[in-house]
Each structure stands twice: as structure tokens, then as C-alpha cells.
N, C-alpha and C positions, 0 to 999 in steps of 0.2 A: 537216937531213934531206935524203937523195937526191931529185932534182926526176923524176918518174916522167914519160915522153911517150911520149902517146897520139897518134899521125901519122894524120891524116888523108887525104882523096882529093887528088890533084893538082885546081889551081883549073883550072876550063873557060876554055877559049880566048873563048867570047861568053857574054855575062849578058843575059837574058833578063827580061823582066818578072817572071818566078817566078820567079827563077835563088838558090838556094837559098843561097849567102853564099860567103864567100873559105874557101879552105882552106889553114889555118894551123898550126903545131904546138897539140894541147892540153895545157897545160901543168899539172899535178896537185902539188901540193907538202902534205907535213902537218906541221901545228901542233899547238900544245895542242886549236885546237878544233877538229879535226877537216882534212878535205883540206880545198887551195883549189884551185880552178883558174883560169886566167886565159883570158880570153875579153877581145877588143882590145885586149889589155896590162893589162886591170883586173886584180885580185882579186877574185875571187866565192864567196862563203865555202861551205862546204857546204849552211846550213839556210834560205838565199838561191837556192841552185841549185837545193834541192827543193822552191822556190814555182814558180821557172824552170817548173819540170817541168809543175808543173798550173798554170797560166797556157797553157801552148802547147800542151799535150793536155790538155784536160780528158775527165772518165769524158761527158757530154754535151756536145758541142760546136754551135755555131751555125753556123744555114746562112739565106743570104736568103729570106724565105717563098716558096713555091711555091703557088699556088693550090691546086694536084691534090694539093699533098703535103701530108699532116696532122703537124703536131707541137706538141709544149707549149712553152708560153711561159714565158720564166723571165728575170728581172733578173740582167744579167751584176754580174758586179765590173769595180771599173775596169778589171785588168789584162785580164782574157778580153776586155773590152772594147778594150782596144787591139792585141791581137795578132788579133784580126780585124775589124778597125777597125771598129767596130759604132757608127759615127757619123750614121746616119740608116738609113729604114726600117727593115721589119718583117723580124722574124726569128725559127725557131722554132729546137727544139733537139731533138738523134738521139741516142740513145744506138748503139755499133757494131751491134749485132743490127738494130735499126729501122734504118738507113741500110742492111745487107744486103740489107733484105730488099724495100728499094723498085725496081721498076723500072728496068733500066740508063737508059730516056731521062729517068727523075727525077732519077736519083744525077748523070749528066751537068748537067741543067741548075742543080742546088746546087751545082756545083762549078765552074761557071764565073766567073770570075772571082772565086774567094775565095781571102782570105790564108790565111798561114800553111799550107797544101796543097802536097807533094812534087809533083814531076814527074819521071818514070820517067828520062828523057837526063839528070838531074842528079847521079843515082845510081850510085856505085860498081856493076860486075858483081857482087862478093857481096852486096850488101844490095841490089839487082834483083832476086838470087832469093830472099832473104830476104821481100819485097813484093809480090812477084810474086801471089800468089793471092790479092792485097787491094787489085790497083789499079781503077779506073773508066778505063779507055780508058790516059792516058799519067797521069793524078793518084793521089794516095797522100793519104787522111785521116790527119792522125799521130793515130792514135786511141791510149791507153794500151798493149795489149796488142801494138802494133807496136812502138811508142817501147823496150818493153821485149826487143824481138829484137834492133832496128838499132843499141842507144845512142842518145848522145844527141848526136850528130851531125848531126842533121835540128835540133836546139832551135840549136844552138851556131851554125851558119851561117843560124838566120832573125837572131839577133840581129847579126851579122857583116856580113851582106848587104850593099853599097855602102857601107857605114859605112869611115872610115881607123882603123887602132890608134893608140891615146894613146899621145904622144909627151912626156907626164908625167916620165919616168925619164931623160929627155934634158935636163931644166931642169937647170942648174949650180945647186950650192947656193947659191952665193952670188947668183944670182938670186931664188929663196926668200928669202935672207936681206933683200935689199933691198927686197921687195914686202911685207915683213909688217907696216911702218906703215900701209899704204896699203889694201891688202888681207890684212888679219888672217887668213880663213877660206880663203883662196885654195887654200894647199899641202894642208889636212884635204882639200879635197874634189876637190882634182887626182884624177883615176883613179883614181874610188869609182861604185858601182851607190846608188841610191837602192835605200830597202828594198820599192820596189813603183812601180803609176804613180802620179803626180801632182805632185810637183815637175819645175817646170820654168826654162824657160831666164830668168825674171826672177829667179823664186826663188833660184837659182844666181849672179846676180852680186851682188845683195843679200846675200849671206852672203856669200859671198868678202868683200864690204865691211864684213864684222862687225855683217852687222843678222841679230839671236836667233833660232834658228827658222827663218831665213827658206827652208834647203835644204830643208824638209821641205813646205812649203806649195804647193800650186798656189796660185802668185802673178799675181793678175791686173794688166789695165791701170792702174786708178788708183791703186793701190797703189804701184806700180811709178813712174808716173809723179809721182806726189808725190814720190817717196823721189828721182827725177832732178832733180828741180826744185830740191829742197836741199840735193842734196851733189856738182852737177855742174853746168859749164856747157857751154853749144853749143861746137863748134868746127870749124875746115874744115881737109879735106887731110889727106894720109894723113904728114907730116913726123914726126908722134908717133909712129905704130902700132907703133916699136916700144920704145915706153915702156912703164911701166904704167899704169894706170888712165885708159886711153882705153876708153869703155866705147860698143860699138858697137850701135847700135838701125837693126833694119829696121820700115819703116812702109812702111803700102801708101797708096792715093791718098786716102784722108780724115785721114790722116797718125796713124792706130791702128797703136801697137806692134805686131808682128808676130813679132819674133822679139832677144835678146840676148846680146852676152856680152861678154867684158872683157879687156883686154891683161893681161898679165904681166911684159912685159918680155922683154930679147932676141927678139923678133920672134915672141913665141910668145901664145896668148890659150885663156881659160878661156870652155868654155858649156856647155849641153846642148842638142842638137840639139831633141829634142822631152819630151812629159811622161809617155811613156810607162816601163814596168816595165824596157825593153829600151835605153834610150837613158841611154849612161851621162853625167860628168859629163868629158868630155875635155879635153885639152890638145894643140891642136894649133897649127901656125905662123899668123902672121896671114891668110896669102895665103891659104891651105888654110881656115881657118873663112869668109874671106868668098866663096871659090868654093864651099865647100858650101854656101852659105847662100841662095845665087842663085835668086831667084824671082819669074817677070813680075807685074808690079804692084807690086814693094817697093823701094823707095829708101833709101839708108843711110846715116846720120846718124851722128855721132858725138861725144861731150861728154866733156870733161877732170873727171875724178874728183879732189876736192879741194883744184882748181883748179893743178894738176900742170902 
């Protein structure tokens, strides 16, 4: 079928703390079930995209409590919970009309500093004036019945954001072919979307390694850590890294996993950045996952996968 492209804004010269993501071509393609489009080089199926949608605008959305501001309390899901990183403190929740109708020095102080919220300089001239009569000062709530003027433009570059595209479709097959004693589950989950948040980056090299299930779990430390203890040992220097099944763990100073993921081979390695809805399951080059991975307090370890 003809691949249809959707061209978005030229990317901005500086990225900003809100700086709303890379602009890329969006790439639409259809199958038996339906479009796909690819966002970082994934595949993102259609009835995947339209979780996308409400996860990053819901009909209520959350905002840090305000003392002055009244709103009801509600238990996010995980995903609402990760795209406005709702990882401590109090928070209530607006529907569009209730956030109109609060005071501009309210609506200012909800919106300071919260995710997943436009910023007027990162917006194309037609979808500024598309927004225009729903911003607070320079921010834009992507509340539903905006999302439905602008597209989905604003979803596509929060997930996009500082992230590199998977570089998946660059592995030689015959890379693939030689990594599937090692890592059985490796190639299934190269540049794939989890179907929500919760798997994360140990879950991820465990299944590559062919343990059941394991992509779908948030996997924690112990788990994780027994499963290294049995089927890897320690080892130093980067002479392997571009082998497969050098499986690289960051720990912070009490020497708790922090974060993982696994070579492939040809200088390229499998992870997922974090466990969120938005973090896919990439392939990028060695160099590239451990300078993304860079973070004070972590030190990075590495152990030969079945003794490779």
C-alpha cells in the first residue's frame, strides 16, 4: 500500500525544557488492521495510537494541588501517571470548562512547571492561531477538544522529545541470525511500543534472553538480579561491546540496579530507556545507549551473557 506523509514543523534551532520533540516525517502506512504510523522509526498500530491519544490528553487532567484551587481527587492509571510524571505529591484534577474558569493567577501557578503542556514559540504560525484563544500566558493544556484542531502533533513530538530514532532496520540480518542462540527474543522486540507503561528496562533484556513474559512485567531489582547471577558473569572493559550478550547495568552508590540493556552485536545494543507508555523498546549503537544513559551517581558494570 502507498506509504501516505504527514510533514511536520521544521525542528527548532534550541530545545528548551518544554521543547516539544524532533520534527520528523509522520509516516502512515495501511494494513489489514488498520493504519500504522511510525513514530522513532517504531510501528505504532492504530488501536495503540488511540490509547496514545488518552494518556496524553485525557477528558480530566492533572495539575499539582494549589491550596486556593479546589479539585477532585482521582487515582491516575499508570500511563496518565507517567506523562505527567505524577511521582509524588498532591494533585487534583480539571476538567477544560473548571481550568477556564479559574483565575489567570491560578491557571499560571498549575502550569508551572508541569509536563506534557505546549509552549506557544514551539508552535507552528497555523496551529498558534489555531491555540490562540486557549493559551495561559505562553502554555497550551493539550486538553481533547484542542488535540482535535491541531492533530496529533503535539502527542507525537512529547513522545519524540530528546529521544534518538531506532536504529533497528540498520541491523544486518545476518546479525539477527547470529544473536538468536544467545538472545532468542532479541529481534520480536527490537522497535516495538509496549502496549502501555510498565515494562521496563530489566524486563527488556530478560526477554531478549528468552525468559517468558518477561517484556510485559515491570521487573524489579531482585528479580533481575538473580536472573544475572545465573546466567552472566562480571567482566571489565569495553573490548566486547561489540559482541552480543554483554549485558550492561548501571548502579548508583549502594550498587542498586539502576537502569539496563544488552549488546546485539555489531556495535549496536537493545534497551528501553524507561517504563513508561512512551518509551519504546530501541536499538541503538553501543556508544549512543551509554551516553544516553549518563547519570551522576551511576556507575556501569557489565557481565558476559552465557559466558560469551
Amino acid at each position: 500500500m502507498e506509504l501516505l506523509v504527514e510533514l511536520v514543523p521544521d525542528r527548532p534551532q534550541h530545545f528548551g525544557p518544554d521543547h516539544l520533540g524532533f520534527a520528523v516525517p509522520l509516516r502512515l502506512r495501511t494494513n489489514r488492521f488498520g493504519p500504522v504510523r511510525s513514530v522513532l522509526g517504531v510501528e505504532v498500530s492504530r488501536s495503540l495510537f488511540e490509547g496514545w491519544r488518552e494518556w496524553f490528553a485525557p477528558y480530566h487532567q492533572p495539575f499539582r494541588a494549589a491550596d486556593v484551587v479546589p479539585g477532585r481527587r482521582l487515582e491516575p492509571c499508570a500511563e496518565v501517571r507517567d506523562t505527567f510524571h505524577m511521582y509524588g505529591g498532591s494533585w487534583i484534577w480539571l476538567a477544560e470548562a473548571e481550568f477556564r474558569e479559574l483565575p489567570l493567577k491560578d491557571r499560571r501557578a498549575l502550569l508551572r512547571g508541569r509536563e506534557a503542556t505546549g509552549r506557544m514559540s514551539q508552535l507552528t504560525s497555523s496551529m498558534r492561531n489555531l491555540v490562540e484563544c486557549h493559551r495561559t500566558d505562553s502554555h497550551i493544556v493539550w486538553w481533547p477538544s484542542i488535540m482535535r484542531q491541531v492533530g496529533d502533533t503535539p502527542l507525537v513530538s512529547y513522545v519524540e522529545d530528546g529521544v534518538r530514532p531506532s536504529r533497528h532496520r540498520e541491523v544486518d540480518s545476518t546479525v539477527w541470525s547470529a544473536v538468536r542462540r544467545l538472545l532468542p527474543g532479541a529481534a520480536d522486540l527490537a522497535g516495538t511500543f509496549a502496549s502501555g507503561s510498565g515494562p521496563n528496562c530489566f524486563g527488556t533484556v530478560m526477554a531478549a534472553a528468552g525468559v517468558p513474559g518477561a517484556e510485559s512485567e515491570w521487573m524489579l531489582q531482585r528479580p533481575f538480579e538473580q536472573w544475572l547471577t545465573a546466567h552472566a558473569t562480571p567482566t571489565r572493559g569495553t573490548d566486547r561491546d561489540h559482541f552480543p550478550g554483554i549485558v550492561l547495568v548501571w548502579r548508583d552508590a549502594e550498587g542498586l540496579a539502576a537502569h539496563a540493556a544488552v549488546t546485539i552485536g555489531a556495535g549496536y545494543s537493545l534497551s528501553k530507556p524507561s517504563q513508561a507508555w512512551c518509551s519504546p523498546r530501541l536499538v541503538w549503537t553501543v556508544r549512543e545507549t551509554i551516553d544516553a544513559s549518563r547519570c551522576h551517581g551511576l556507575t556501569l558494570s557489565r557481565y558476559v551473557l552465557g559466558g560469551t
